[in-house]
Short mmCIF file of the C-alpha atoms (twelve columns), coordinates in Angstrom:
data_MODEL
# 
_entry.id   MODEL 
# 
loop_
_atom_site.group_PDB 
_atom_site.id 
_atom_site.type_symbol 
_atom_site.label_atom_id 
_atom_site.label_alt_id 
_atom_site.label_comp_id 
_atom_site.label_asym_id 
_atom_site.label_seq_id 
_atom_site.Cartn_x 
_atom_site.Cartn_y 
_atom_site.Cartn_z 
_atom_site.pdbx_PDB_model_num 
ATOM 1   C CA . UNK A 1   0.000  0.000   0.000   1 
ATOM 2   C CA . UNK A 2   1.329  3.416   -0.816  1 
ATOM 3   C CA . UNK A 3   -0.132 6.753   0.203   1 
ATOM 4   C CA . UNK A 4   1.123  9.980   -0.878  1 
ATOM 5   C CA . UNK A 5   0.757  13.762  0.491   1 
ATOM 6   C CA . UNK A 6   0.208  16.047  -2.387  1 
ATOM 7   C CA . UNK A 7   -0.609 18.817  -0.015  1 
ATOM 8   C CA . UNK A 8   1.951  20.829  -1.939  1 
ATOM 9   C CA . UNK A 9   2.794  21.610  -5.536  1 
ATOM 10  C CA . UNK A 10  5.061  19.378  -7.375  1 
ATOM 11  C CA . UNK A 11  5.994  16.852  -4.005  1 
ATOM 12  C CA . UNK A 12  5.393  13.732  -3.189  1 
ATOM 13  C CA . UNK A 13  6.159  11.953  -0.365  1 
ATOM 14  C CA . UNK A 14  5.839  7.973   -0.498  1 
ATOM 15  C CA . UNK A 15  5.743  5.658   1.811   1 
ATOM 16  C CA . UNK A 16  5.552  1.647   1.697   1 
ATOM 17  C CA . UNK A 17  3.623  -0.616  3.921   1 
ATOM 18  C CA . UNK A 18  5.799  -3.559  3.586   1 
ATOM 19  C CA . UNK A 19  3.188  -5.978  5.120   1 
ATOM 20  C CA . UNK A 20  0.851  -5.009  2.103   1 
ATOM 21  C CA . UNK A 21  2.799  -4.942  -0.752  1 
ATOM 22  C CA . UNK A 22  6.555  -6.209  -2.173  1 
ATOM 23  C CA . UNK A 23  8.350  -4.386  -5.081  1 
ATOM 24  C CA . UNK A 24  10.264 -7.023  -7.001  1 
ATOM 25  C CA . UNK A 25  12.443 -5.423  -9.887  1 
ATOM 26  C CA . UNK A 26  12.736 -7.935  -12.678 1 
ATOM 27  C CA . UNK A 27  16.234 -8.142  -13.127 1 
ATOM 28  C CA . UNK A 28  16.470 -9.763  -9.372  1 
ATOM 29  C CA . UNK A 29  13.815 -12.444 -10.948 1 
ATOM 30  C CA . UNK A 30  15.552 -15.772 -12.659 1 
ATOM 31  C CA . UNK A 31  16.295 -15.262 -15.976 1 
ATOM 32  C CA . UNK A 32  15.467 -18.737 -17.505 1 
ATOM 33  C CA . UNK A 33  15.172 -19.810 -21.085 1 
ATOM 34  C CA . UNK A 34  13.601 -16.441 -22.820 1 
ATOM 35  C CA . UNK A 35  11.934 -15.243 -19.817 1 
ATOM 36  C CA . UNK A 36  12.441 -14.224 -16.524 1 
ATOM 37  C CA . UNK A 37  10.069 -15.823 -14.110 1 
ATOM 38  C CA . UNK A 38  7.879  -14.794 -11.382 1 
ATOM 39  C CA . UNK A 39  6.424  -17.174 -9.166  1 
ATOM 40  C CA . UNK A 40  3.667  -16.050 -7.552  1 
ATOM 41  C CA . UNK A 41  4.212  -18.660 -4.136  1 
ATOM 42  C CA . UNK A 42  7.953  -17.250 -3.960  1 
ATOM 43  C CA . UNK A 43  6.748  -13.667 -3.697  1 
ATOM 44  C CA . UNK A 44  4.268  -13.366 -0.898  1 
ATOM 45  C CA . UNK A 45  1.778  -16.426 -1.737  1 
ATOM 46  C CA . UNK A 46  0.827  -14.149 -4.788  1 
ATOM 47  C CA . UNK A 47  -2.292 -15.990 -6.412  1 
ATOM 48  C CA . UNK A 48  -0.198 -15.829 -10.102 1 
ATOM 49  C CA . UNK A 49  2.469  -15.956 -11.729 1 
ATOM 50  C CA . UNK A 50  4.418  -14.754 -14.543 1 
ATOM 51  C CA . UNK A 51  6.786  -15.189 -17.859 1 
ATOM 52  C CA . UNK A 52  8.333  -11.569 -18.560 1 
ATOM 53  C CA . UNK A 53  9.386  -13.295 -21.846 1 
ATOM 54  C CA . UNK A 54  12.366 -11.039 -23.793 1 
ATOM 55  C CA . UNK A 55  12.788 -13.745 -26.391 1 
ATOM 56  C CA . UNK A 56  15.495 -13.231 -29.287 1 
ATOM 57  C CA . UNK A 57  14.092 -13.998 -32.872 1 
ATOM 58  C CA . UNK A 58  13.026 -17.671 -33.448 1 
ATOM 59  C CA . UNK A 59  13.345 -18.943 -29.661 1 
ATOM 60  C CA . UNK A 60  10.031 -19.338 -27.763 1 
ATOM 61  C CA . UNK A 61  8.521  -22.155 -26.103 1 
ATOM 62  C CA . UNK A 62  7.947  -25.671 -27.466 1 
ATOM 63  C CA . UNK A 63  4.131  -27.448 -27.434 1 
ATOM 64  C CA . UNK A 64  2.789  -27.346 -23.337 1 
ATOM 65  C CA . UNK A 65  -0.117 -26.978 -21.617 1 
ATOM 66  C CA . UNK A 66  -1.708 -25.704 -17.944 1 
ATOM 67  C CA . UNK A 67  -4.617 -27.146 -15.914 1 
ATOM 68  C CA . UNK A 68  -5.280 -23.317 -15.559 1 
ATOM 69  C CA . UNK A 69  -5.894 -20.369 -17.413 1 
ATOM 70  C CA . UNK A 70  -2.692 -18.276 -19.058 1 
ATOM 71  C CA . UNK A 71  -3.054 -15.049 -20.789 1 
ATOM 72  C CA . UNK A 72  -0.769 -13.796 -23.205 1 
ATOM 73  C CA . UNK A 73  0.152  -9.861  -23.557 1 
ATOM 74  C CA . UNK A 74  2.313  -8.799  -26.425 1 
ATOM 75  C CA . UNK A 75  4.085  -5.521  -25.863 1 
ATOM 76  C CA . UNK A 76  6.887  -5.812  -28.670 1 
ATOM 77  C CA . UNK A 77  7.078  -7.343  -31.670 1 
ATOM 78  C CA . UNK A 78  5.497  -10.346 -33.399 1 
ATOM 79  C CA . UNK A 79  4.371  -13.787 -31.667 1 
ATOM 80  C CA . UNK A 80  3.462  -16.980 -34.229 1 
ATOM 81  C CA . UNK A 81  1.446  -19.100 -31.747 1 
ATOM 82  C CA . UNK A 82  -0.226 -22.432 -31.490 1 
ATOM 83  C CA . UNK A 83  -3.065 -22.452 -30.132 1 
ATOM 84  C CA . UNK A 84  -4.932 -26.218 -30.661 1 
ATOM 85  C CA . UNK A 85  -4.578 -27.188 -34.105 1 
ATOM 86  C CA . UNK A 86  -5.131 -23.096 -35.180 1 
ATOM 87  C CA . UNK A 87  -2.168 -20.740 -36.380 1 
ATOM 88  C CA . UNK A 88  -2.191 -17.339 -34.867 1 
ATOM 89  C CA . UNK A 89  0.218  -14.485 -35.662 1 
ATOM 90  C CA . UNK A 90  -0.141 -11.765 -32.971 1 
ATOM 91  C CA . UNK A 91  1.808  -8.108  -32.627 1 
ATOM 92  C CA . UNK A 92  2.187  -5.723  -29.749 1 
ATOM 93  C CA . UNK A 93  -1.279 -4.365  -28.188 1 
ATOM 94  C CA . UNK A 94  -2.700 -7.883  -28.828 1 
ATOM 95  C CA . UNK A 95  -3.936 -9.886  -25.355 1 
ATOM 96  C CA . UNK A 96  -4.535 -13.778 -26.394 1 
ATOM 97  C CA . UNK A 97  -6.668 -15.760 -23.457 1 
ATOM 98  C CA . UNK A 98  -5.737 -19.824 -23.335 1 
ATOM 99  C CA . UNK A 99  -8.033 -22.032 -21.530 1 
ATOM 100 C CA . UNK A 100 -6.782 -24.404 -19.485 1 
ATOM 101 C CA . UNK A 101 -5.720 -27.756 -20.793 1 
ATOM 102 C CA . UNK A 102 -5.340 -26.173 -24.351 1 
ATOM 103 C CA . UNK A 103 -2.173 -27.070 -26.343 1 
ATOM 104 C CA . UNK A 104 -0.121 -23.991 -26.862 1 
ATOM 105 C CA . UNK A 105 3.114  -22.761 -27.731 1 
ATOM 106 C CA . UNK A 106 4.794  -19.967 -29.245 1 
ATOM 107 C CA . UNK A 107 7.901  -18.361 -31.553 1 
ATOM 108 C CA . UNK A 108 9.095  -15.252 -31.857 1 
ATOM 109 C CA . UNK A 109 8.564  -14.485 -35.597 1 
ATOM 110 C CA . UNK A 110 10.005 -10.945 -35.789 1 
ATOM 111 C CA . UNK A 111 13.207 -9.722  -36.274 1 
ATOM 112 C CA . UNK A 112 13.432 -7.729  -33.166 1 
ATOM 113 C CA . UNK A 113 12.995 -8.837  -29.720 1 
ATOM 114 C CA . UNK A 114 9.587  -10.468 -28.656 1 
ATOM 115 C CA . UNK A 115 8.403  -9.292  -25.527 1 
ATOM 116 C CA . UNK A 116 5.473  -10.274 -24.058 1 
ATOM 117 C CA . UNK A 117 4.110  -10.770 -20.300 1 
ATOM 118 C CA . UNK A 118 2.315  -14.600 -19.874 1 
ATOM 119 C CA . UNK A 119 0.349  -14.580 -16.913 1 
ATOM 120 C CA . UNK A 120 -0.749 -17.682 -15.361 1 
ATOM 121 C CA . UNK A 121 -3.539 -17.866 -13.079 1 
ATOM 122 C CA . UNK A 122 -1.542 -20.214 -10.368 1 
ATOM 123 C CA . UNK A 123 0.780  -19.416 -8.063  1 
ATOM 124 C CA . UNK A 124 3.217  -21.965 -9.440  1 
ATOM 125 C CA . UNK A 125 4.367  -22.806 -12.855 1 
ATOM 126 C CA . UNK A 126 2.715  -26.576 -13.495 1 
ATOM 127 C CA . UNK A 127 3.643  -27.213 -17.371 1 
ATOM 128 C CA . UNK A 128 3.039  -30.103 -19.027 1 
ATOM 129 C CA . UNK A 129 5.026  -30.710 -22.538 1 
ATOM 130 C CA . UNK A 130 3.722  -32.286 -25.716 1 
ATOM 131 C CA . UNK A 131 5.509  -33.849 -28.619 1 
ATOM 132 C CA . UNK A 132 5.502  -31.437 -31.486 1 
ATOM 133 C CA . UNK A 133 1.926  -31.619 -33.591 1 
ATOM 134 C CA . UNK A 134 1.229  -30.857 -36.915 1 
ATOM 135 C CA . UNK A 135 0.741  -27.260 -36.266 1 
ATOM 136 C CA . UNK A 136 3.205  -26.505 -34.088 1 
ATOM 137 C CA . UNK A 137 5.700  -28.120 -36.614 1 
ATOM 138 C CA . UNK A 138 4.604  -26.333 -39.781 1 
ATOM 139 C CA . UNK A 139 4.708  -22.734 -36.778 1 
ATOM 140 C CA . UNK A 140 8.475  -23.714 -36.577 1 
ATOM 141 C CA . UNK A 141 7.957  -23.979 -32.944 1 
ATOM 142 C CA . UNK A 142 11.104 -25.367 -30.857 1 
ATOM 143 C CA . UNK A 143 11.134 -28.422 -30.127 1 
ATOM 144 C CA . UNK A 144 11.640 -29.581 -26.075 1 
# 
């Protein structure tokens, strides 16, 4: 929790209730793969957690699924992703929702850096992996 005085102009004066809230800067996160990871049960019993994905062009993550919800936010560049047997090419300011138990994985099919937030509704990572299908082989996904 953080209240602030604005009583004058121009200043602010913040203070942090550390029994409320954490600030976690992302470089202290581990950096594993593409992404670096946030686990929701390491930071507070936090009911998510989260990829900050910074993947170079063509790395992402192989075929996988959750028994829980994930949602996908693209803030730079382009995603190919495999979502089921469908094919979906998504660019920054795109939010993609995958239902639990769905078959998904992804590529970064830019030429810049791919960066994108995945947010899974569980406070721990639980990923299953898949041998490659026919769409996430003709995506170019990587393989496990």
């Amino acid at each position: 929790m953080i209240s602030c005085d604005r009583s004058r102009a121009g200043e602010s004066i913040s203070q942090v209730d550390t029994a409320h809230m954490s600030i976690v800067r992302k470089e202290d996160l581990p950096f594993i793969g593409s992404s670096y990871n946030f686990v929701g049960a390491q930071q507070g019993n936090v009911g998510i957690s989260m990829f900050l994905v910074e993947a170079q062009q063509g790395r992402g993550a192989p075929l996988h699924f959750y028994e829980y919800d994930e949602i996908v936010i693209v803030l730079e560049g382009s995603s190919r992703l495999v979502i089921g047997n469908t094919i979906q090419d998504v660019a920054a300011g795109n939010i993609v929702v995958v239902k639990a138990g769905t078959p998904h994985g992804f590529i970064n099919s830019g030429e810049g850096v791919l960066k994108q937030i995945d947010i899974h509704v569980s406070p721990v990572f639980r990923q299953q992996s898949l041998e490659p299908s026919e769409a996430s082989r003709k995506a170019n996904l990587p393989l496990a």
